[in-house]
C-alpha positions in Angstrom: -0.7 23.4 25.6 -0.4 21.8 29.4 -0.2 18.8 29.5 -1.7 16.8 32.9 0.6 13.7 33.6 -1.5 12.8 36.8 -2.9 14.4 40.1 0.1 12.6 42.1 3.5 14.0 40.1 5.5 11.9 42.1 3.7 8.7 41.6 4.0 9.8 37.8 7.6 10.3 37.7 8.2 6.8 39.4 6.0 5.4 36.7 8.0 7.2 33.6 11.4 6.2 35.2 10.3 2.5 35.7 8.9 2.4 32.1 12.0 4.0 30.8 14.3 1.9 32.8 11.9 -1.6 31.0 12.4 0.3 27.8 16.3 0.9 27.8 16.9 -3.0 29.4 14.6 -4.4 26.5 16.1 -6.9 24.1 14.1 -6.1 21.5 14.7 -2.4 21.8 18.4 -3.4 20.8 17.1 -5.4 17.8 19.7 -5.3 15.2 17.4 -4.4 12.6 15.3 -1.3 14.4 18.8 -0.2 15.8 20.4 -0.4 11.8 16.7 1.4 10.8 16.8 4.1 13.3 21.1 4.5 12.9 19.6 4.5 9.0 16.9 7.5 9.4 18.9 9.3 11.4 21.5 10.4 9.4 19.1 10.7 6.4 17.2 13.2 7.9 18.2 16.0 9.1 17.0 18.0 12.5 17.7 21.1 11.5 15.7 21.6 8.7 12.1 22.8 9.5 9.2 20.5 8.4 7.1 20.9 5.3 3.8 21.8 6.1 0.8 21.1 3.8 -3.0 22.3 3.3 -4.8 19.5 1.7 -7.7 22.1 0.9 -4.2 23.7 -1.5 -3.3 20.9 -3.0 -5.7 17.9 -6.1 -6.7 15.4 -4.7 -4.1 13.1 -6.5 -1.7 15.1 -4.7 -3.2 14.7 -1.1 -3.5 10.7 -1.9 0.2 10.2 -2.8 0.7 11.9 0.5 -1.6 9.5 2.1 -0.5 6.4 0.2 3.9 7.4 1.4 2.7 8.0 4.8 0.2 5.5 5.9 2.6 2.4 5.5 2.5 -0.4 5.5 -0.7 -1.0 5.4 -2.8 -4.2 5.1 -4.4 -5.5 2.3 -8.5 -6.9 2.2 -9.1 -9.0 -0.4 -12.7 -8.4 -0.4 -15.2 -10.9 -2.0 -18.7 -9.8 -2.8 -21.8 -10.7 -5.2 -24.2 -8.6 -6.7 -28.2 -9.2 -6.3 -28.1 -11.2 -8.9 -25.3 -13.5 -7.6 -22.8 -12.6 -10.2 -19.4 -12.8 -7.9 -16.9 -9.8 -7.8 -13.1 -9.5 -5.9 -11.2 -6.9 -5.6 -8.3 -5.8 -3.1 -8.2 -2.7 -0.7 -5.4 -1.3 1.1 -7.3 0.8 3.5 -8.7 -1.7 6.1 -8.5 -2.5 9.3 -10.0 -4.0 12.4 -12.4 -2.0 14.5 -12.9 -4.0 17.5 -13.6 -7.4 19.4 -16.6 -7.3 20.8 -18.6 -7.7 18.2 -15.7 -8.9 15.9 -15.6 -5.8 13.4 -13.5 -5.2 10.7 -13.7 -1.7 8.1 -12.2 -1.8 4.4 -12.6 1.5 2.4 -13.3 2.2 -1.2 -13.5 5.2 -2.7 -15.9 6.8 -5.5 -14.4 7.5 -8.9 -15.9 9.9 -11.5 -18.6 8.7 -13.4 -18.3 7.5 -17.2 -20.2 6.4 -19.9 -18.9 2.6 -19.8 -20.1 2.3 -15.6 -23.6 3.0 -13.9 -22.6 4.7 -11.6 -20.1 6.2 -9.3 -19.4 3.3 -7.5 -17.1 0.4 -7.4 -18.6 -3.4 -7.5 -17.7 -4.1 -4.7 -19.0 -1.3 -2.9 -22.6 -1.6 -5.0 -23.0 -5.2 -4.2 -22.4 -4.3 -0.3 -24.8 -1.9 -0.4 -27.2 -4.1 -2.5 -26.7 -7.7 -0.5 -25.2 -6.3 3.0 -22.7 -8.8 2.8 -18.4 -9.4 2.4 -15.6 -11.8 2.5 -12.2 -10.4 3.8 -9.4 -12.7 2.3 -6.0 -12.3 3.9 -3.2 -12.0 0.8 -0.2 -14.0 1.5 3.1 -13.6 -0.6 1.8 -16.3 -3.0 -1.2 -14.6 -4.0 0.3 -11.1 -4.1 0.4 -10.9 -7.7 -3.4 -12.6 -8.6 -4.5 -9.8 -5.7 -2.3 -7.5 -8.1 -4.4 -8.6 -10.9 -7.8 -8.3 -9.3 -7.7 -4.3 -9.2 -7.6 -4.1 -12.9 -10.5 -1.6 -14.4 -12.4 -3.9 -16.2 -16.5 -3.8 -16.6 -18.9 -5.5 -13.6 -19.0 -8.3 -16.3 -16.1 -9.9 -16.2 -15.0 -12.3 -13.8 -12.2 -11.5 -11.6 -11.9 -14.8 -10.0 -11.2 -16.0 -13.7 -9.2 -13.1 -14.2 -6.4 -13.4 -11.7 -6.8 -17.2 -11.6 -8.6 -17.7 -8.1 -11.0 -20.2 -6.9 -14.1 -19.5 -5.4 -15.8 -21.7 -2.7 -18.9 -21.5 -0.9 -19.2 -19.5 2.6 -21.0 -20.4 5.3 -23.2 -17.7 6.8 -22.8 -15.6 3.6 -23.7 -15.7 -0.1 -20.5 -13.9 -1.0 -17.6 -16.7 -2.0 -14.1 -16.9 -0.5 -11.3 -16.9 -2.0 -9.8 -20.5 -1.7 -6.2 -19.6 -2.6 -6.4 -17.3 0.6 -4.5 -18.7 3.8 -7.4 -16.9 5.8 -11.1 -15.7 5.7 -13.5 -13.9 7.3 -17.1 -13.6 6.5 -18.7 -10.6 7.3 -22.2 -9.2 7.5 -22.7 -5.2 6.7 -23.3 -2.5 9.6 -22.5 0.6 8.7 -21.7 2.7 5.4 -19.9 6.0 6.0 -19.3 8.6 2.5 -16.9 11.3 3.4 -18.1 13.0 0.5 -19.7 12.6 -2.7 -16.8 13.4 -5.1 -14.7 11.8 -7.5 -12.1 10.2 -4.6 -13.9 10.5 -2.0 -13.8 7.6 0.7 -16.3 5.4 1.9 -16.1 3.4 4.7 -17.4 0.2 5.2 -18.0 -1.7 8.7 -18.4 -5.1 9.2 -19.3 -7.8 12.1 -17.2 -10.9 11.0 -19.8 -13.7 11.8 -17.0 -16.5 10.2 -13.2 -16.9 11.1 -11.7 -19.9 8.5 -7.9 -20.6 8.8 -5.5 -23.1 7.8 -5.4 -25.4 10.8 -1.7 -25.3 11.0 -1.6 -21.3 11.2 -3.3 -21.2 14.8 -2.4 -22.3 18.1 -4.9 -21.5 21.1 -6.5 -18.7 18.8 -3.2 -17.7 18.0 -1.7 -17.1 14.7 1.8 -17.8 13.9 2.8 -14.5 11.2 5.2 -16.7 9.3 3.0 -19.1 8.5 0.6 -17.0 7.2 3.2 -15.0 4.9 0.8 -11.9 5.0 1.9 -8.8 2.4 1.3 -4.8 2.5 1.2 -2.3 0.5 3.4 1.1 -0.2 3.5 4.1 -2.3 2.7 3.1 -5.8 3.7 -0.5 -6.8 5.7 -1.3 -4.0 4.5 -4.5 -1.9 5.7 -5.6 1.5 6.7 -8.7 3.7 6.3 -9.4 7.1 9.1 -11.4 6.7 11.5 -9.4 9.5 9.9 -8.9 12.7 10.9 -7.3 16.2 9.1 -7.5 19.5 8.6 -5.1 22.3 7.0 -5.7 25.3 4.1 -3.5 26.2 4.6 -1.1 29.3 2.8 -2.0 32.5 
């Protein structure tokens, strides 16, 4: 593969060395913690040996997920709020989520299907069959003191039990939305449905689910000129398997120009 730096090498040379030359003289690229993580990985890993490569289409689909779920880290968590037709509320959390884009305000969260039983009516997840029956979300950001009530809100139990009761959370009344937030929650965002996407139609299969946030609510003393300070808000991840994490250590580096 060739790859085309620009149609002026030596205007993209002088670029490279002046980005380089930023990098190497950046603070944060000295940051005692990514130095001790990189010094860490590097002699845990070694060069020499030749990478594992995997087929998914070889391997269960349990297999391919753990894969997913080691590599993709950390990654967010969505607290996502919902009510059915009939207004009964549902919450549940969902480590695959993200934000789309600014203009509209977008965010995506992704639950998957699950094989069908006796005890559910269908293949889907409440939450996902109340977004498809009302069009509407709450996103509730998880901070480290509602880790473990978000913890409790994935447990398999039927679309008539109360998760809010469950895990000990309070709803309150959105505004634009009939879906309730999560009051606990340091942060919300109300969101109206766009899009839908299945990637399939099989037991594990993802769906993804786009939003246009229509309300931001915040804790006044977490923002500053749209601005949100990361230690105030005390926002957690998820790992592989039952591992959490903090945000607690941070590093900065400044974006090339």
């Amino acid at each position: 593969m060739v790859l085309q730096i620009s149609s002026k090498p030596c205007a993209a040379r002088h670029q490279i060395r002046h980005i380089r030359t930023k990098l190497s003289e950046s603070a944060a690229f000295r940051h005692p913690h990514a130095a001790g993580y990189s010094n860490t990985m590097a002699s845990a890993l070694d060069p020499a040996v030749p990478f594992r490569t995997i087929n998914p289409a070889d391997q269960s689909m349990f297999e391919s997920y753990k894969l997913m779920t080691g590599l993709i880290v950390p990654r967010p968590v969505a607290l996502v709020s919902t009510v059915d037709e009939n207004g009964v509320a549902n919450v549940a959390p969902f480590s695959f989520f993200s934000g789309v884009g600014a203009n509209p305000p977008t965010v995506l969260f992704c639950p998957s299907l699950r094989s069908s039983r006796s005890d559910r009516p269908d293949d889907r997840k409440d939450t996902l069959r109340n977004v498809e029956q009302t069009g509407e979300f709450v996103i509730n950001i998880v901070s480290g003191s509602i880790a473990a009530a978000t913890n409790a809100t994935a447990a398999e139990v039927g679309p008539e039990v109360d998760e809010f009761l469950l895990a000990g959370l309070t709803a309150i009344p959105s505004e634009a939305v009939r879906a309730p937030r999560v009051a606990e929650s340091p942060a919300q965002m109300e969101c109206k449905l766009l899009q839908i996407v299945f990637t399939g139609q099989s037991n594990g299969s993802g769906v993804v689910v786009i939003g246009e946030i229509v309300r931001f609510h915040f804790h006044p003393e977490l923002e500053s000129n749209f601005r949100i300070d990361p230690a105030k808000l005390d926002a957690v991840g998820r790992m592989a398997g039952n591992t959490w994490v903090s945000t607690h250590e941070l590093f900065e580096l400044e974006r090339p120009k």
